[in-house]
C-alpha positions as CSV (number, residue, x, y, z in Angstrom):
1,X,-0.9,15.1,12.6
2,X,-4.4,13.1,12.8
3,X,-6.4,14.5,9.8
4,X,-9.2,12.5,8.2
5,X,-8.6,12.7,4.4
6,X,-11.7,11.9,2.3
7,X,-10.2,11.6,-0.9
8,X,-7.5,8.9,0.7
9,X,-10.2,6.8,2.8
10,X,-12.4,6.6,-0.5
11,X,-9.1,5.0,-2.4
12,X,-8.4,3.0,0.4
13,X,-11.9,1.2,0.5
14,X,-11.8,1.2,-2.9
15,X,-8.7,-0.6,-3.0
16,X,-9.6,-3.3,-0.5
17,X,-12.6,-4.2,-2.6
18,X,-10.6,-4.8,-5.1
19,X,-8.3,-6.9,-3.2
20,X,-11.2,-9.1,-1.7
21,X,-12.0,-9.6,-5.0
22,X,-8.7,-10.7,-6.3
23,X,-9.0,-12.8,-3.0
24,X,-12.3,-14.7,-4.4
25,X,-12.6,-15.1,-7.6
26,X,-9.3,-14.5,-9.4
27,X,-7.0,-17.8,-9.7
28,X,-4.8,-17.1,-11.8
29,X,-1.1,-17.0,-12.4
30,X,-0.4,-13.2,-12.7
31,X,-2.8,-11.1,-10.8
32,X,-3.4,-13.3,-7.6
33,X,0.0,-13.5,-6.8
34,X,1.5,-10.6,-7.9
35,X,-1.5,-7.5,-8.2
36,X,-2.3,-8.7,-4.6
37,X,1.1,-7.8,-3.3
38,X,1.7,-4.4,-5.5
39,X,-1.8,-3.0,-4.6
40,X,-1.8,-4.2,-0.7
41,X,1.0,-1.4,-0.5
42,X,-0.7,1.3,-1.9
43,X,-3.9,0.1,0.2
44,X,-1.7,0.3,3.3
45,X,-0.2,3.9,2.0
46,X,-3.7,4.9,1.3
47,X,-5.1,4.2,4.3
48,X,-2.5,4.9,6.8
49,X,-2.7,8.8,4.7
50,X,-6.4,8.5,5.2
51,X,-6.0,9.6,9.0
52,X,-2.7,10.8,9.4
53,X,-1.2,14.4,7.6
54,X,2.0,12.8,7.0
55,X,4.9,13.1,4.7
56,X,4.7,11.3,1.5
57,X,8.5,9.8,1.9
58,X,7.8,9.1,5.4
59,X,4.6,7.2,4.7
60,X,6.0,5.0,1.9
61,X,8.9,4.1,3.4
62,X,7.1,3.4,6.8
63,X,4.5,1.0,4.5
64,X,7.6,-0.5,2.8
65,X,9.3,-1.3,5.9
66,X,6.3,-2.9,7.3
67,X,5.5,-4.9,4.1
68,X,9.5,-6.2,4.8
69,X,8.5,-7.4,8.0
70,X,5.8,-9.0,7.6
71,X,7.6,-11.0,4.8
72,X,10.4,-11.5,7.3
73,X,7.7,-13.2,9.3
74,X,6.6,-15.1,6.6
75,X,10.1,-16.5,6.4
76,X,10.3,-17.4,10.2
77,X,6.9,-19.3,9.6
78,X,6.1,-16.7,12.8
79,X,2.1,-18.5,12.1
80,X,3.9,-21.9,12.8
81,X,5.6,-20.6,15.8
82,X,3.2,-19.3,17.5
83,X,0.8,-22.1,16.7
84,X,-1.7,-20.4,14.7
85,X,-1.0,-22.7,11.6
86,X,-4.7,-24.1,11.6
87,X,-5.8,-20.8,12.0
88,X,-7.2,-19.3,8.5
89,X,-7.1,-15.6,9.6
90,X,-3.4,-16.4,10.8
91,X,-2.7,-17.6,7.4
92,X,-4.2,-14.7,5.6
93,X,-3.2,-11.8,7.4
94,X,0.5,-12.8,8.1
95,X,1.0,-15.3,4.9
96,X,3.0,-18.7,5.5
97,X,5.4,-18.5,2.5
98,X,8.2,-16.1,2.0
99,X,9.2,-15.1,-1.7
100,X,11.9,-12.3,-3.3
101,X,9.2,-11.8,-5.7
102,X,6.7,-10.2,-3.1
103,X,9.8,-8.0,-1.8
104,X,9.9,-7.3,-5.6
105,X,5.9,-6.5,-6.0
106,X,6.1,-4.3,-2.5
107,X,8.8,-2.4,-3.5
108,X,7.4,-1.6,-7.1
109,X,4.0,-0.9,-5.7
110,X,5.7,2.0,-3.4
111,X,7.6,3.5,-5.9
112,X,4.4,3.5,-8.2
113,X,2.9,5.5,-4.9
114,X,5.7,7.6,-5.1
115,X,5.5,8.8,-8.6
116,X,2.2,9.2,-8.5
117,X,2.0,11.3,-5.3
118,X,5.2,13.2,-6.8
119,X,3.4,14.2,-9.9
120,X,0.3,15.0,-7.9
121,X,2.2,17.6,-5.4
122,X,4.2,19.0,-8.9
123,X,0.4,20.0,-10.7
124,X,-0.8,21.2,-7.2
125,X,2.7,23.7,-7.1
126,X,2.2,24.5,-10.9
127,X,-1.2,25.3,-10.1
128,X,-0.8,27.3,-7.0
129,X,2.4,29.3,-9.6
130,X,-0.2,29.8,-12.8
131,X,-2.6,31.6,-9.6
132,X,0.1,33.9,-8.7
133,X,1.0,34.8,-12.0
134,X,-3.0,35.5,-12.8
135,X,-3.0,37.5,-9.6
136,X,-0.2,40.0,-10.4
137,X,-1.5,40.1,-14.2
């Protein structure tokens, strides 16, 4: 099950430099809000399949699920509760403000992650066929 995957850990860092930078120099109204939220999912995806061999449905949903919940924090104001409203790393991590449109940007980030992991395991099949049929030629 624990398998360190290259290819996924060089995404993975890839994306979280992107998102730091989103984080520090883009203010606008488009991308800050809404390319944060649809790439932190495929950084989570990415990086949980960077050390675990796990199923692609699996994995997204598990991402997904968590992205949910940490939103469903957000709604609780769980930073509030626990007192960690002064707290900037609070804040960032966990977020102080729900929104439908996150749960929006989550989900289409997963099912981008989906289709493209989809059409990824479909060329790798075709692939492995088009060998086969070379083989027996």
């Amino acid at each position: 099950m624990f398998k360190l995957n290259y290819n996924y850990l060089a995404f993975s860092i890839s994306l979280f430099a992107v998102e730091l930078l989103i984080a520090l120099y883009v203010n606008d109204a488009i991308i800050r809000p809404f390319g944060g939220d649809y790439l932190v999912v495929i950084l989570l995806y990415c990086l949980t399949k960077s050390f675990f061999n796990t199923s692609m449905f699996l994995t997204a949903i598990a991402v997904l699920l968590f992205s949910y919940l940490v939103e469903g924090l957000q709604y609780l104001q769980v930073v509030n509760l626990l007192g960690l409203n002064d707290s900037k790393l609070a804040n960032v991590i966990v977020g102080n403000s729900f929104s439908w449109v996150d749960m929006l940007c989550y989900t289409l980030g997963i099912l981008t992650v989906m289709g493209v992991e989809w059409l990824r395991l479909r060329k790798t099949h075709s692939d492995l066929q088009r060998k086969k049929q070379v083989l027996f030629i």
